[in-house]
N, C-alpha and C positions, 0 to 999 in steps of 0.2 A: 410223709412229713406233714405235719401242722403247723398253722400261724395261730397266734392269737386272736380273740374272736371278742365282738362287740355286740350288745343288742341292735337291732338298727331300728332307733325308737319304737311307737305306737304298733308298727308293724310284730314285733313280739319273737323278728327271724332273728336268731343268731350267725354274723357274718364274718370274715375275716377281716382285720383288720386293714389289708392291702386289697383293691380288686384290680384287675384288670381290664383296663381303658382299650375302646376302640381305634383309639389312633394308633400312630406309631405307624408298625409295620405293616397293621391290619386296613389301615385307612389308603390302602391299594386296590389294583389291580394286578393279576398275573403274576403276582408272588406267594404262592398256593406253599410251593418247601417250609420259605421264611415263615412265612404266617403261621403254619401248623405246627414247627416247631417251639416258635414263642405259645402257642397255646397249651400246646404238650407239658412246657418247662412252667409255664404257672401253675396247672391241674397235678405235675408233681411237685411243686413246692409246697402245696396245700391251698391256693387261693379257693374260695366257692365262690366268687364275685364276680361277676363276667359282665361288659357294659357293649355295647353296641350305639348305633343311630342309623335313622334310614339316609341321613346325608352321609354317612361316611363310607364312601367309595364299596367295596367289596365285603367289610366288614361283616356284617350280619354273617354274608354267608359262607366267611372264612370259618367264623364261628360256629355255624350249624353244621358242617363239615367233623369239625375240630371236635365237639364236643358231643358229638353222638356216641350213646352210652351211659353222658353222666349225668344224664337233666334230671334227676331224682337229688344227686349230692352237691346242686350247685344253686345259687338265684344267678336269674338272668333275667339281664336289663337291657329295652333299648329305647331310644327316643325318637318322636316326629316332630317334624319343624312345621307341621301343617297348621294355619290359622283358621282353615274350614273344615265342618263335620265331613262332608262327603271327603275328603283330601284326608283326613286324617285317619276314617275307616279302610284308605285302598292303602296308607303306610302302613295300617296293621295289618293286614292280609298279606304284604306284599312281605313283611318282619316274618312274621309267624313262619310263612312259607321257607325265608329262607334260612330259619334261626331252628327250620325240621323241629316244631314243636307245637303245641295242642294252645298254648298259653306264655304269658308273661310271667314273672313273679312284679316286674315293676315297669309300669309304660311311663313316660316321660314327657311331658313337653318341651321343649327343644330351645334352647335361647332365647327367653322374651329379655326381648331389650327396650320398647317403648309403650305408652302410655295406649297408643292405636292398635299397636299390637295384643293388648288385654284387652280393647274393648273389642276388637273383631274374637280375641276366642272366648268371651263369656256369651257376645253377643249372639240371637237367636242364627242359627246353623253355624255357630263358630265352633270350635274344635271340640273345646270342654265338654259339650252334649258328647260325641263320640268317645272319649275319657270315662264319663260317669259310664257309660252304655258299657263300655270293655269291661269295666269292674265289675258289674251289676250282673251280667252274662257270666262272668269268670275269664274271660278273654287275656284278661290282666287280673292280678291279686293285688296290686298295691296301684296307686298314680302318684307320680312327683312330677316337677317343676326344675328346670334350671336356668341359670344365667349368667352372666360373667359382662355385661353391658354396666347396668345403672342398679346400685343395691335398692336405691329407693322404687324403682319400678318391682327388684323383685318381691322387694315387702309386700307391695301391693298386691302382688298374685297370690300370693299366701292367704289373702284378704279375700279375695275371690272364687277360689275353692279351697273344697275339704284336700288340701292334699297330703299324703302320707309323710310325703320325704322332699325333699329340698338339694340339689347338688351346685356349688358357688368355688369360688377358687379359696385356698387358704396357702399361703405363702409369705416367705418374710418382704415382700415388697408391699403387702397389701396394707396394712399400717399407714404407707407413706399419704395416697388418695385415693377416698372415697373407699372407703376399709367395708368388705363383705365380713368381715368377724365378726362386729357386732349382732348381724343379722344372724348369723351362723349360731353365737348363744341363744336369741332369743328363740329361734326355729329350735333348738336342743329344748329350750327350758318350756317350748309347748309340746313336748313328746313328739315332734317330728323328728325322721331320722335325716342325719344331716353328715351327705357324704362331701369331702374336699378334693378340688381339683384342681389343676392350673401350680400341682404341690412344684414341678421343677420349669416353670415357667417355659414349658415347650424345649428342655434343654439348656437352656439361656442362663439355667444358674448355676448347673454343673461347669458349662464353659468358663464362668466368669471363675472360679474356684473360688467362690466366695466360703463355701464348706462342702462337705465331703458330700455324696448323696443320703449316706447313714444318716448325719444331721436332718438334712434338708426332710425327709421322710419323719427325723423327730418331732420336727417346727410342726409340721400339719397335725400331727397324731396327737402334740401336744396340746392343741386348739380345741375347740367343741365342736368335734366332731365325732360319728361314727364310725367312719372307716374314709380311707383316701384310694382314688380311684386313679392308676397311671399307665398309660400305655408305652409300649416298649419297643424297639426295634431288632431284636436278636435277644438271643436266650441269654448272654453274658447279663444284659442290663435285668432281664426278671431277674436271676440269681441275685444281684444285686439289692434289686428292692426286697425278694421277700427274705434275704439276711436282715437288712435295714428294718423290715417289720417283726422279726423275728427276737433280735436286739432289742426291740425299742423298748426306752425307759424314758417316762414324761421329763420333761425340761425344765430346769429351774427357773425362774423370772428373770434372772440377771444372765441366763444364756439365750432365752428369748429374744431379749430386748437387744443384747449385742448382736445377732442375728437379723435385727432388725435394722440398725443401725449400719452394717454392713451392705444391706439392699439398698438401702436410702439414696445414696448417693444414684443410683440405676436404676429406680424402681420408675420409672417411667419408659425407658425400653423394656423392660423386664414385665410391666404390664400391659401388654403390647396389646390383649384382647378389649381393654377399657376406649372410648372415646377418646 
């Protein structure tokens, strides 16, 4: 099966429209069944997306398990929360190791949320040096950046390094405060690839039934972005999304906006990763 496929900016890769998130079911331990079979049900739906992070629980090396065989027909991504070079060189050995591979296609730095937090990783032994160094080596082929804190901090790291790609939430709550969309065009409109997360607010917007998940998957895809990135907890829910990517046809402004409108009233639970 195939999904529909996006550039993912400057990087020049062609991706699937949908990836697969770390969390979910992956963000365990000792659920090696579950886990492998939500990996399995993405790799046949067509995803090549595949995300990781060293914080999250088992993941990596659910994945490197999972996905042995296909690291030619896939990118794979995963991220460090590390603020020091020495810290952020043992998350990539420790990645690599358990994602059973030579390299990244995209290394990641991992939530910057404040102003301290950018100047300890520009600053001299902060992270950034080990970032350029993985790209430079080949260790990694691309570096991004994410955040879901404060948009204005994450402008600011944009400002701070070359980075390829950008991953921020895009959802219909985000509108109501402190909206990462705008940041989300401009990161588009400078040839960054710019993936959307936080698309079903951790669940919390299928509960609310405010629209179906088909929708909810149209709202991100309809944004500027490159691809939306969700993690899953049992194969019914992949099937789910990559129908809903498979489907998708962009959104008109007046179903947008009532989408929008719908979160409103919520969108302060429903943004639950914001200050």
């Amino acid at each position: 099966m195939s999904l529909p496929r996006r550039r993912l900016g400057r990087t020049g890769e062609e991706v699937t429209i949908l990836g697969l998130g770390g969390e979910g079911v992956l963000r365990t331990f000792g659920h090696e069944r579950q886990a492998q079979a939500v990996i399995q049900a993405a790799l046949e739906a067509g995803v090549t997306y595949f995300e990781s992070a060293r914080a999250y629980s088992g993941s990596e090396a659910y994945l490197g398990r999972g996905l042995k065989g296909h690291r030619r027909k896939i990118f794979l991504t995963s991220k460090s929360h590390a603020r020091t070079r020495a810290e952020a060189e043992a998350h990539l050995e420790t990645t690599l190791s358990h994602l059973q591979t030579d390299h990244l296609d995209l290394w990641q730095v991992h939530d910057v949320r404040t102003d301290g937090e950018l100047e300890a990783l520009a600053g001299p032994g902060g992270a950034l040096e080990a970032f350029r160094r993985a790209r430079e080596q080949g260790l990694t082929r691309f570096v991004g950046v994410t955040g879901h804190h404060a948009p204005r901090v994450l402008r600011r790291a944009l400002e701070l390094f070359d980075f390829d790609t950008v991953l921020l939430p895009v959802n219909p709550a985000e509108p109501s405060s402190r909206s990462f969309l705008p940041l989300a065009r401009e990161a588009l409109d400078r040839g960054l690839g710019v993936v959307g997360m936080k698309v079903l607010c951790r669940g919390l917007l299928p509960e609310l039934r405010l629209a179906p998940v088909q929708d909810l998957v149209a709202y991100a895809l309809s944004q500027p972005v490159s691809l939306v990135v969700i993690g899953a907890d049992n194969v019914p829910q992949v099937k789910e999304l990559a129908q809903a990517a498979r489907d998708f046809a962009p959104l008109e402004t007046e179903a947008v906006e009532f989408m929008e409108s719908l979160a409103s009233p919520f969108a302060r639970g429903l943004m639950y990763y914001k200050p």
